[in-house]
Steps between C-alpha positions, in 0.01 A plus 500: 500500500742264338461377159501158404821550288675611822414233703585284221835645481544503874451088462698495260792629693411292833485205233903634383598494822407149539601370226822626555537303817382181376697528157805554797410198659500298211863608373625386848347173458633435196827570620447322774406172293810576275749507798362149619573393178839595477573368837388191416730446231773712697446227790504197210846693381656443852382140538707444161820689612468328838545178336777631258690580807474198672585273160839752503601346851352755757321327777180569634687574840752745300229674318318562834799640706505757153151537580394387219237251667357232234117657480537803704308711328233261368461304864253616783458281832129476491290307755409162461132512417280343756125371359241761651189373645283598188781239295402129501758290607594200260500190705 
């Protein structure tokens, strides 16, 4: 018959286990979150030296055969977004 300081114990380590997980879970969120942030401000960076390069005289034609493509890494062709029919249509 078990005692209820070994079942408590056994909960405790199922809870361990758990916790471990989640507390995994969370550091890889936070890193997550800290990346974005740093390639936001990586992204702004390039914006900047883009423009830097074209006030030196490079063209935007120049800079693309180098493949150095004004937005490359902050563009994506998206869609054009069409209204659904749950959207009301402004007349």
């Amino acid at each position: 018959m078990d005692t209820i300081e070994t079942t408590q114990q056994q909960a405790r380590e199922l809870l361990n286990s758990r916790i471990a997980s989640v507390t995994e879970l969370v550091k890889t969120r936070q890193l997550i979150t800290e990346l974005e942030g740093k390639l936001i401000e990586a992204k702004k960076e390039d914006k900047k030296a883009y423009a830097r390069a074209t006030k030196d005289g490079w063209s935007a034609d120049e800079l693309k055969k180098l493949g150095l493509e004004q937005g490359t890494v902050t563009r994506r062709k998206t869609a054009a977004k069409k209204p659904t029919d749950t959207q009301a249509v402004a007349p």
